[in-house]
C-alpha positions, 0 to 999 in steps of 0.5 A: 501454479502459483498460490495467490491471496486475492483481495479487492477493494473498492474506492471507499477502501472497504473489502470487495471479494475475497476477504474475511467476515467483518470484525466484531463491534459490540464491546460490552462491559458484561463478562465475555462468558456472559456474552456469548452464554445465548447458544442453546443445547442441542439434544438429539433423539428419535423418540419423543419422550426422551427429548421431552424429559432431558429438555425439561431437566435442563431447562429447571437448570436454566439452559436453553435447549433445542432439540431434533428427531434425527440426524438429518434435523440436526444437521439442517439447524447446524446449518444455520445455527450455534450451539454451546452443547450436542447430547446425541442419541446412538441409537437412531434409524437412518442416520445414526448418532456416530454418523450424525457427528461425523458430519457435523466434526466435517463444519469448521462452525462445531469442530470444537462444540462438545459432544455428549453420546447418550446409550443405553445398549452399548458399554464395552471399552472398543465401543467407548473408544469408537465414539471418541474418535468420532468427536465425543467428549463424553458418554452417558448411559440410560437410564440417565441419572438427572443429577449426572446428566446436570453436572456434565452438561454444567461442566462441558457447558462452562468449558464451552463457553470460555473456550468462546469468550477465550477466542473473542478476546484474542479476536479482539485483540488481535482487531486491536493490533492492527489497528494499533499497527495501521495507525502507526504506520499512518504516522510513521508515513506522515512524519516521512512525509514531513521529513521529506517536505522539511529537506525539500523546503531547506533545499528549496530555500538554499538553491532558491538563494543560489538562483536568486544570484545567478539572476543577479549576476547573469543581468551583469553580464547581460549589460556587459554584453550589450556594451560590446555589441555597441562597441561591435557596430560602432566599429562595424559603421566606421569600417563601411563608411571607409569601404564606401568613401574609398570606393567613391575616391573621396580621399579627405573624407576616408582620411577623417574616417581612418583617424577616427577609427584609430582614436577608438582604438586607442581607447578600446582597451580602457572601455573593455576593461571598464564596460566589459571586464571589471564588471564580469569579475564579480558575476562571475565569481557569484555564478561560481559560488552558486552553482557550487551551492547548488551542488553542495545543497544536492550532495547534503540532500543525497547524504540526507537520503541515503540516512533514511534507507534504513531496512526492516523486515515486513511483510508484502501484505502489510506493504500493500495494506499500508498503501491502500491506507495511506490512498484511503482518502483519495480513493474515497473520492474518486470512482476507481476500483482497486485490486490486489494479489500477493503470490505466497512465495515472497519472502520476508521483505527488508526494503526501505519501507517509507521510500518504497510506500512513497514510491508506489504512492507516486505510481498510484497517483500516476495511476489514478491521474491517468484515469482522471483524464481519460474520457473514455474511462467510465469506471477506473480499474487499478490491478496491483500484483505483488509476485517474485520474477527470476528471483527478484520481487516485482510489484506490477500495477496495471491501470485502464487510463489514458496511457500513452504514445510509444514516443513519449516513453523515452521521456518517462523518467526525465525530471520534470516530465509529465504527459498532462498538459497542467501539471509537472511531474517528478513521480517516474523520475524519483521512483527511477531513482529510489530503484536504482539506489537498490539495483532495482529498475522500473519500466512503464510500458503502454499499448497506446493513446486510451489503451491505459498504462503498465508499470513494473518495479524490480528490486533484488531480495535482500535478507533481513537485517536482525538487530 
C-alpha cells in the first residue's frame, strides 16, 4: 500500500490535521543557552534522605531540582515534562533504575537528556557496560562525593543545554528558509504572473489594431455589397416588368423596357468597377495584412512561451506548498475546505514550475467557482492528491461543486468556454494546452448537475536538468 504524507488545511490557510507543532516565535536577545537553562534536574531514589541531601548540594549551586520515589513517579513527570539532567538510583524496589531508563530512552522527548546512574553496590566493568547500553552517559558511586557529583552534573548540565540552544538555532533557521523560499516563490510567481499579463497586453494591443482594421474594411466591403444588391433588384424589376408586358401583348411598352435593360448593360461594367471592384482592392489587402498580423502576433506569442518552460528540479510538496500560498488570500475569504495528499514514490519533479502553478491555479479557481454556485453546497470541500499513475505523475483534484451535465464535457476545453452563465472562461483550454506541450492530458469527469466535478492532470516523468 502506498505510503501518503497527509495534510489539510482550512480556508485561512492554517494547518488542519496531520501537520507539525507550530514553530517557535519568542526571538529573544538573550543567549539561546540562557533561553533554554529553565529545565530542572531530575534526581530519582527510593530513599528520603538521598534525595534530600543531592537536592540541596544542588540547589547551593543554583540548579533547579525535581525530584521522584520511584520509577514509576518518574515516569509520570516525564510525561508531561523536560528535564536538562536524570541522577537515578540503581538500586530500587519494583522498578529498578536500568528499568526506569529503558522506559524513558523509549520517549522520543528524553532520547538525548543525560543520564547519571547512581550505586552504591555494583562496580564491576560488565555492569558498567550494562548501563550504558541502557542510555547512561555516566556513573556515580556512594558515597557520592559533592564535589564530583557538582562538576558532573555542571558538565553534563552544559553539554545539555547547548545541544538544546544548537537544535533551536537550526530550528530556526531552518523556520527562516522556508520563509525565505515561500517568499521567493511568492515573487517569483508574481513576476510570472506580471510577465504573463505584459505578453497578454502586447498581444491584445496588436491584434486589437489588426481587428480595428478588419472592421474598417469589412464595413467597405459591406457598402459594395449593398450596391450590388441594388444593381440586383434594379435588373431583377425591369426583367418582370418585361415578363409582364410581354404576357399583356403590349409590344410598345416591352420595347422601352428591353432598350432600357440594354442601356444598363452597357453601363453595368463601369459601376461594378467603381461601386464594386475599386473599393474591395484596399479592404481586401487590409483583411489580408490583418489577419497576417494576427498570426504573426500568436506565433511570437507561442515562441514567448515556449522561452519560459524552463525545467527545475523541486519537490511535490513544495509544488503543492506553493499553490496553497499563492490561493492563501482567496481561500481566506471563502468557507472551503482544502485537502491534500502526496504519495511518497514521486520522484523529484523537473516540470515548468511557474506554468504548472498557474495551471493548477486555474483548476483551483475552477474549483472554488463551482463551489460558489452551488446552492446546495453548505461547506466546500477541495481534495488534491498528488501520486505517480502507470508511471506518470498525476495530480488529481476533486471538488463537492455544482459539477456538470455529461453534454457539456465535449465543450471543456474549447477557448472561451465556460458552464457559468456571467463569466468566459479560458482556464481548461490553457490548462489543455500547457499539458499537451508536455505530452500530458487532462481530463475533467462529473457525475452529474450538483454532483461536483474531478479533474486529472498527467504528465510524463522527466529527469532532472542539472546545471
Amino acid at each position: 500500500m502506498m505510503d501518503l504524507q497527509t495534510m489539510g488545511v482550512s480556508a485561512a490557510g492554517g494547518e488542519k490535521r496531520g501537520g507539525s507543532p507550530a514553530p517557535l516565535s519568542n526571538h529573544s536577545n538573550k543567549p539561546l543557552v540562557e533561553q533554554v537553562s529553565h529545565e530542572p534536574i531530575l534526581v530519582v531514589d527510593d530513599k528520603e534522605e538521598n534525595l534530600y541531601s543531592i537536592r540541596k548540594v544542588l540547589e547551593r549551586d543554583q540548579f533547579e531540582v525535581v525530584t521522584a520515589h520511584s520509577g514509576l513517579e518518574a515516569l509520570r513527570y516525564l510525561l508531561k515534562h523536560d528535564v536538562s539532567l536524570i541522577l537515578i538510583d540503581v538500586q530500587m524496589p519494583e522498578m529498578n533504575g536500568f528499568e526506569t531508563v529503558q522506559e524513558i530512552r523509549q520517549n522520543a522527548r528524553h532520547q538525548e537528556v543525560p543520564i547519571l546512574f547512581i550505586t552504591a553496590v555494583y562496580r564491576s566493568d560488565d555492569f558498567i557496560d550494562y548501563g550504558y547500553s541502557v542510555g547512561a552517559h555516566d556513573y556515580l558511586t556512594k558515597p557520592i562525593d559533592n564535589r564530583l557529583l557538582i562538576n558532573k552534573v555542571r558538565l553534563f548540565h552544559t553539554m545539555h543545554l547547548q545541544r538544546k540552544a544548537l537544535e533551536l538555532t537550526n530550528q530556526r533557521l531552518q523556520e527562516e528558509r522556508i520563509a525565505r523560499r515561500k517568499a521567493e516563490a511568492r515573487e517569483q510567481f508574481a513576476a510570472f504572473q506580471a510577465g504573463e499579463a505584459e505578453m497578454a497586453t502586447h498581444v491584445i494591443h496588436n491584434v486589437g489594431n489588426s481587428v480595428q482594421g478588419l472592421d474598417g474594411a469589412f464595413t467597405q466591403l459591406m457598402l459594395s455589397t449593398e450596391h450590388l444588391v441594388t444593381m440586383q433588384q434594379g435588373f431583377q424589376k425591369v426583367i418582370d416588368e418585361m415578363e409582364k408586358t410581354e404576357s399583356e401583348g403590349d409590344k410598345v411598352r416591352f420595347a422601352e423596357l428591353q432598350q432600357l435593360l440594354l442601356q444598363s448593360a452597357g453601363r453595368l461594367p463601369g459601376l461594378i468597377q467603381e461601386l464594386i471592384l475599386d473599393p474591395c482592392v484596399v479592404p481586401s489587402e487590409n483583411i489580408q495584412s490583418s489577419i497576417r498580423n494576427i498570426v504573426k502576433t500568436i506565433r511570437v506569442q507561442q515562441r514567448r512561451c515556449l522561452i519560459k518552460l524552463v525545467h527545475t528540479p523541486y519537490s511535490a510538496k513544495d509544488l503543492v506548498e506553493d499553490l496553497l500560498l499563492i490561493m492563501e488570500l482567496q481561500l481566506e475569504q471563502q468557507d472551503i475546505d482544502v485537502r491534500y495528499q502526496i504519495a511518497s514514490d514521486i520522484p523529484q519533479l523537473s516540470y515548468p514550475k511557474n506554468p504548472l502553478l498557474q495551471s493548477l491555479v486555474h483548476l483551483l479557481h475552477n474549483s472554488i467557482d463551482s463551489i460558489l454556485a452551488s446552492e446546495d453546497t453548505p461547506v466546500g470541500e477541495i481534495d488534491i492528491q498528488l501520486s505517480m499513475q502507470s508511471g506518470q505523475f498525476s495530480v488529481h483534484i476533486k471538488d463537492n461543486g455544482e459539477g456538470f451535465d455529461e453534454a457539456v464535457q465535449p465543450k471543456l476545453f474549447v477557448f472561451g468556454f465556460t458552464t457559468r452563465t456571467s463569466n468566459s472562461g479560458i482556464g481548461l483550454h490553457t490548462v489543455g494546452n500547457f499539458a499537451a506541450n508536455l505530452k500530458g492530458s487532462v481530463d475533467v469527469t462529473s457525475k452529474g448537475q450538483g454532483e461536483g466535478a474531478e479533474v486529472t492532470l498527467l504528465l510524463p516523468i522527466e529527469e532532472p536538468i542539472t546545471h
